[in-house]
Steps between C-alpha positions, in 0.01 A plus 500: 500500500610839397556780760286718298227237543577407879442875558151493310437192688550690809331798369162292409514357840523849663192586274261200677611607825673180570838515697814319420572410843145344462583302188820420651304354836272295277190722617188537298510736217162530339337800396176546700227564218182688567231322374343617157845695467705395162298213403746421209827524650406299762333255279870503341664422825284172562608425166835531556520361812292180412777514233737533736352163701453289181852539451659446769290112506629505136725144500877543329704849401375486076809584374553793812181652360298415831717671707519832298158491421422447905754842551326710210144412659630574870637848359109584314362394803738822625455709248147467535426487909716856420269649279217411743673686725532765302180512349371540886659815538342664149 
């Protein structure tokens, strides 16, 4: 991972309000939601983390495709838990 892509990592994390002590400590960090709030974003984030679920219980690496596709679904699931965070500010 890039620096320039920790520090957005970092950044995005900032932006849900989650703590990396937190992350670090293995404490939750999901958005709270306000129901009726975003109803497509978080409709994406089910998605993505019954995504998430299905491959993880995936059997065998596919060529080292699993795993990257397991990392590029955990960092949506970011991107888009930070834009729900965002979007509850605006």
């Amino acid at each position: 991972m890039s620096l320039v892509t920790r520090r957005s990592a970092i950044a995005l994390l900032g932006l849900a309000g989650i703590s990396i002590p937190a992350v670090l400590r293995g404490e939750s960090t999901s958005v709270r939601h306000t129901d009726g709030q975003q109803p497509h974003m978080r409709a994406a984030l089910d998605a993505l983390k019954s995504a998430a679920h299905h491959l993880d219980e995936a059997e065998a690496d596919k060529g080292g495709h699993r795993v990257k596709a397991i990392q590029l679904v955990k960092d949506a699931i970011t991107e888009v838990e930070a834009g729900i965070a965002v979007g509850a500010t605006h």
